[in-house]
Rosetta silent file (secondary structure, phi, psi, omega in degrees, C-alpha in Angstrom):
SEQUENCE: XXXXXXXXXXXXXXXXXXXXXXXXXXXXXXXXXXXXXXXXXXXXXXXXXXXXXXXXXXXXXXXXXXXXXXXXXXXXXXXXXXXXXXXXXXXXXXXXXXXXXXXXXXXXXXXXXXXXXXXXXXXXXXXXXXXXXX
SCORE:     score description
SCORE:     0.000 S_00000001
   1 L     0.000   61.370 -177.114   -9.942   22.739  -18.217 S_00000001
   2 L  -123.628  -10.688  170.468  -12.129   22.662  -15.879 S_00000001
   3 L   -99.300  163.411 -178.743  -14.937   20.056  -15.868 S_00000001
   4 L   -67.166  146.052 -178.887  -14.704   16.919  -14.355 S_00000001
   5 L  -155.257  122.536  173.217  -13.537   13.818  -16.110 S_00000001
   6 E   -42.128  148.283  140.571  -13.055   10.044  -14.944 S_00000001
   7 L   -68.881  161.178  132.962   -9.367    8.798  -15.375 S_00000001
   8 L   -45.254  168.898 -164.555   -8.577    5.513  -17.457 S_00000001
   9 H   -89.023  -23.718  167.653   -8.552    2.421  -15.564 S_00000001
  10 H   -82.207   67.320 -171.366   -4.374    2.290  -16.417 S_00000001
  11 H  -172.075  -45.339  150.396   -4.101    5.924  -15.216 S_00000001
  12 H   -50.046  -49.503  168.116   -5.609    4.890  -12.090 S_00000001
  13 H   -44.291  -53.506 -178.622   -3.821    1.770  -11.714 S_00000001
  14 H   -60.903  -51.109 -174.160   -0.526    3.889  -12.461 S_00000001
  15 H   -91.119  -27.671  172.400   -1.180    6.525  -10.013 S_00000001
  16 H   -64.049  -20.121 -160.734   -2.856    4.340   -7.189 S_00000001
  17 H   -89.831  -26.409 -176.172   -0.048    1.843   -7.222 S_00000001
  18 H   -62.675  -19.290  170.688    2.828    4.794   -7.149 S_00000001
  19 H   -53.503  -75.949 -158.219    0.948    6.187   -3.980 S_00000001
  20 H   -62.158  -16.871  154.345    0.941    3.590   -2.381 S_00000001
  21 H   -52.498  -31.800  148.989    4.774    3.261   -3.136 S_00000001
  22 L   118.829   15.458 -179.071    4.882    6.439   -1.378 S_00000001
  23 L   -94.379  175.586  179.556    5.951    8.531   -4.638 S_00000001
  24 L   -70.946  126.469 -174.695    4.567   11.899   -5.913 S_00000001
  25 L  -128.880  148.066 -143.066    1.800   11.039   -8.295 S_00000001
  26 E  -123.533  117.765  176.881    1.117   13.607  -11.091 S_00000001
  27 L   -68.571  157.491  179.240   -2.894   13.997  -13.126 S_00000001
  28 L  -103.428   19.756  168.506   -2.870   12.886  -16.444 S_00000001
  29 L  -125.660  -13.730  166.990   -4.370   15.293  -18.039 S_00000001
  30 L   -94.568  -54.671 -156.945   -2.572   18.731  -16.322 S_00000001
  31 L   123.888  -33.874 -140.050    0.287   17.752  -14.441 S_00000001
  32 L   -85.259  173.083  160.314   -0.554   18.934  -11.462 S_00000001
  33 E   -82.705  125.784  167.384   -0.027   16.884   -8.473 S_00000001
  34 L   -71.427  129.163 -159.882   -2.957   14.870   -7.310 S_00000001
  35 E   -71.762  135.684  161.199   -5.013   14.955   -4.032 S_00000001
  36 L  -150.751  116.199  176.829   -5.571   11.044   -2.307 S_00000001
  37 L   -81.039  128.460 -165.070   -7.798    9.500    0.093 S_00000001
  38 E   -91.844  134.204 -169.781   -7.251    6.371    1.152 S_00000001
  39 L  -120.859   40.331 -134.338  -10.755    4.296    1.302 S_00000001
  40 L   -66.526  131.935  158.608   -9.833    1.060    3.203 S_00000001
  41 L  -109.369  139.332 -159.528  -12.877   -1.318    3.236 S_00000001
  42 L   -49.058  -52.651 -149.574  -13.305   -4.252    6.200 S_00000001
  43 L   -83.915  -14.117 -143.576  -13.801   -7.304    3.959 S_00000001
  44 L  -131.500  130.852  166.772  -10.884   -6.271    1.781 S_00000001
  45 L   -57.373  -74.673  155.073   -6.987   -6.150    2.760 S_00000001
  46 L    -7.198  122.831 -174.284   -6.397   -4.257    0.029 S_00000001
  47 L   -83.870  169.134  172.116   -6.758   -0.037    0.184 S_00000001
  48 E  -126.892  151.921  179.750   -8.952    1.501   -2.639 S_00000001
  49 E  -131.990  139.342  175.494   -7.542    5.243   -3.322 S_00000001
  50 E   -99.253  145.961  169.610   -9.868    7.777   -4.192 S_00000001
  51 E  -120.885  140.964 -175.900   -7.738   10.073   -6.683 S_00000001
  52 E  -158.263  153.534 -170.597   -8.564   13.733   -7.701 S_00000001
  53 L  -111.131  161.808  174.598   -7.100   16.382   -9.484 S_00000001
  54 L   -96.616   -4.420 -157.044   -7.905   20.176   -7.799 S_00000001
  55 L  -107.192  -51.917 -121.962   -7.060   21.783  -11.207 S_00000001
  56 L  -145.530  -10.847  166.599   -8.702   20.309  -13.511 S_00000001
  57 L    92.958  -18.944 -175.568  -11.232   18.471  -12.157 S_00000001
  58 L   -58.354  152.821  166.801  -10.130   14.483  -13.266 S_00000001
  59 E  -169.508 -175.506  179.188  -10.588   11.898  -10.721 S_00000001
  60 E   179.041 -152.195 -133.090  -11.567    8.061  -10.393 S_00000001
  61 E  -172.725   74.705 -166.036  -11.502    5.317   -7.607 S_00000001
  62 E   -84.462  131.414 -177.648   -8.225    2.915   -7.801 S_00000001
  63 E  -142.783   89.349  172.986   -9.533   -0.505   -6.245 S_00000001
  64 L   -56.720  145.660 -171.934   -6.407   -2.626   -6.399 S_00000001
  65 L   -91.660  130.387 -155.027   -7.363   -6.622   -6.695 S_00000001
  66 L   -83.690   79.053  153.124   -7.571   -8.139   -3.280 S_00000001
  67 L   -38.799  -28.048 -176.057   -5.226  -11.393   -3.587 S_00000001
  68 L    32.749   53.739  173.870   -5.701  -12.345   -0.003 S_00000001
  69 L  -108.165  143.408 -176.028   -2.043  -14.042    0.265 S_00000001
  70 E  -121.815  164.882  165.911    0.178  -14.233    3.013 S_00000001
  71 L   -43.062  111.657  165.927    4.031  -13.788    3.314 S_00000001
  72 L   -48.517  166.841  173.972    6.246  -17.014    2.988 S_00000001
  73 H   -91.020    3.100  171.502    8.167  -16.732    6.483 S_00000001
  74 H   -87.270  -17.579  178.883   11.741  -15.774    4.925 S_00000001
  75 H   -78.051  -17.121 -165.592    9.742  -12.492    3.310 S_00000001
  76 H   -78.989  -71.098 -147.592    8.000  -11.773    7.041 S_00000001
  77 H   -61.017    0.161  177.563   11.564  -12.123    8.492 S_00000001
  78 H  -100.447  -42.497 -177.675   12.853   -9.365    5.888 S_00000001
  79 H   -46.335  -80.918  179.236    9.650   -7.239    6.505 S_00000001
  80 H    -7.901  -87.821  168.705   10.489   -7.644   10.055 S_00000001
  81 H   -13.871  -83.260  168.670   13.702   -6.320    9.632 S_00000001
  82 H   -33.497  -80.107 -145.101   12.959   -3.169    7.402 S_00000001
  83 H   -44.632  -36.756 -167.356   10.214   -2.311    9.096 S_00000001
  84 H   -88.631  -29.850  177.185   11.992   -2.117   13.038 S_00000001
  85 H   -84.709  -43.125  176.862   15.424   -0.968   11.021 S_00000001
  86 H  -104.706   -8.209 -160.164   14.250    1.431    8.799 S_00000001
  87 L   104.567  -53.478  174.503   10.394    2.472    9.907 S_00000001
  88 L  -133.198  159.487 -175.871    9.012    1.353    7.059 S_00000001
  89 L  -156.624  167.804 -163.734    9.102   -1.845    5.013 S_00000001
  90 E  -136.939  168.386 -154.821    7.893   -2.781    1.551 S_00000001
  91 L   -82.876  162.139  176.024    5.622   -5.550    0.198 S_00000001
  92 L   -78.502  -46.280 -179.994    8.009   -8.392   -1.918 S_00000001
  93 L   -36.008  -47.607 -176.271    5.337   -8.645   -4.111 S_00000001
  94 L  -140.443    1.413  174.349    4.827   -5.192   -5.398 S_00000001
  95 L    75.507    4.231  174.771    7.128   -2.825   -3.693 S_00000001
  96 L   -30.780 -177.971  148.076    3.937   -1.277   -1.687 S_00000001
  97 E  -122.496  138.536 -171.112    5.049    0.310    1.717 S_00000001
  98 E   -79.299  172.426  179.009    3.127   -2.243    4.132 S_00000001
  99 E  -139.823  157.901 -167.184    0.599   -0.817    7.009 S_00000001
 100 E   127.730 -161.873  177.452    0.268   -1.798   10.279 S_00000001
 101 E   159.847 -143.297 -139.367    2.818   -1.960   13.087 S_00000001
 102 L   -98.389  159.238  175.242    3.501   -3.600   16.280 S_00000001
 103 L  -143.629   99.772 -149.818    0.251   -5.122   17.581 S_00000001
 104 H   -76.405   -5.363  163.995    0.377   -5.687   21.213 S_00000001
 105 H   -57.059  -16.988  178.011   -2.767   -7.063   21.573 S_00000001
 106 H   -85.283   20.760 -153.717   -1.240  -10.242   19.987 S_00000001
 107 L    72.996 -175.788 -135.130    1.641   -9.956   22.572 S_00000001
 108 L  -101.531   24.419  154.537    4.126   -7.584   23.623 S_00000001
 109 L  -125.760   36.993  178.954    6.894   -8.912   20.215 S_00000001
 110 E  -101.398 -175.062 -168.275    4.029   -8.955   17.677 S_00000001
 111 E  -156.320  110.022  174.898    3.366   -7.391   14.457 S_00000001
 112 E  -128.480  125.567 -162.877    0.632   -6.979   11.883 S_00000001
 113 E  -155.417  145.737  175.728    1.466   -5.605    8.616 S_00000001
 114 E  -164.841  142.752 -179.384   -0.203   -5.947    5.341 S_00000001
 115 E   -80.001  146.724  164.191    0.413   -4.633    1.826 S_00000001
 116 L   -45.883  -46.719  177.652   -2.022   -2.125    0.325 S_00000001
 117 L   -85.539  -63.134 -165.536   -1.936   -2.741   -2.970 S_00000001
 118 L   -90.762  -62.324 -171.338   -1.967   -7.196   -2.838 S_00000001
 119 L   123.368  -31.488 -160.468   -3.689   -7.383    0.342 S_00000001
 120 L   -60.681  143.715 -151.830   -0.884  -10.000    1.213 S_00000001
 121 E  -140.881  149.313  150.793   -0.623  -10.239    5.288 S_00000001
 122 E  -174.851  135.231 -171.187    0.713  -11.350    8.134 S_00000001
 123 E   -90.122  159.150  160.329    0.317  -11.626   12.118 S_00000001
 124 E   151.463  173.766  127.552    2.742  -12.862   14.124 S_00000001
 125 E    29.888   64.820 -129.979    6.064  -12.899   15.993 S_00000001
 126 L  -140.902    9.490  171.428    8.641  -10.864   15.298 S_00000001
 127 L   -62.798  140.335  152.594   11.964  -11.698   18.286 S_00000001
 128 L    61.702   28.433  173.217   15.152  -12.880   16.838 S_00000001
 129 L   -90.547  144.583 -177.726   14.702  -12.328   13.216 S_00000001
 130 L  -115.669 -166.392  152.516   17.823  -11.851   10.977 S_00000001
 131 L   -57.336  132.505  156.438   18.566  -11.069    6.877 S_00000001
 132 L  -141.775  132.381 -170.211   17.346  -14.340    5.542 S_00000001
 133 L  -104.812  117.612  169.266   18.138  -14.709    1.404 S_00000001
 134 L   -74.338    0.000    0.000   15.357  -16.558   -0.620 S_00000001
């Protein structure tokens, strides 16, 4: 088991979106766990993950489709939340963990976080936000 072989494009899908979910992602043709580089391009929110296996040689290119949507403002105010309460926060859309962080060039409460997977974004604001239920 040892030559190289593309994944499928659902095998890719599967294991690019659980990365970016932050779980353990497993090749589909060994088991083993699989090495991933994150391949972020400028025009695109959206991360592309290069995936590889070390055992067995499979690998492929996960290029999630770039929606370019942004957070209604009661999902920012929960992102808000998580993110400053817990560290991390997770896209509504797709359960992503978002990227980014505080961004002080936009002043000294701001924030810019965008999911990985959707692409979906948002700058902005981020003082006196509570739990808001959509």
């Amino acid at each position: 088991m040892t030559d190289s072989a593309e994944m499928s494009e659902s095998d890719l899908k599967e294991r690019g979106e659980a990365f970016h979910r932050g779980q353990v992602i497993g090749c589909p043709r060994c088991g083993s766990r699989l090495g991933a580089q994150t391949c972020p391009y400028i025009p695109k929110r959206s991360v592309d993950i290069y995936l590889y296996c070390e055992r067995c040689g499979a690998c492929g290119r996960y290029e999630p489709k770039d929606i370019r949507e942004d957070w209604s403002d009661a999902q920012w105010q929960r992102i808000c939340d998580q993110y400053y309460r817990d560290g991390e926060a997770r896209c509504p859309f797709d359960d992503a963990k978002v990227w980014g962080g505080k961004d002080r060039t936009l002043g000294s409460h701001a924030a810019h976080l965008w999911c990985p997977i959707c692409g979906a974004a948002h700058y902005g604001d981020v003082r006196g936000l509570a739990e808001v239920v959509e």
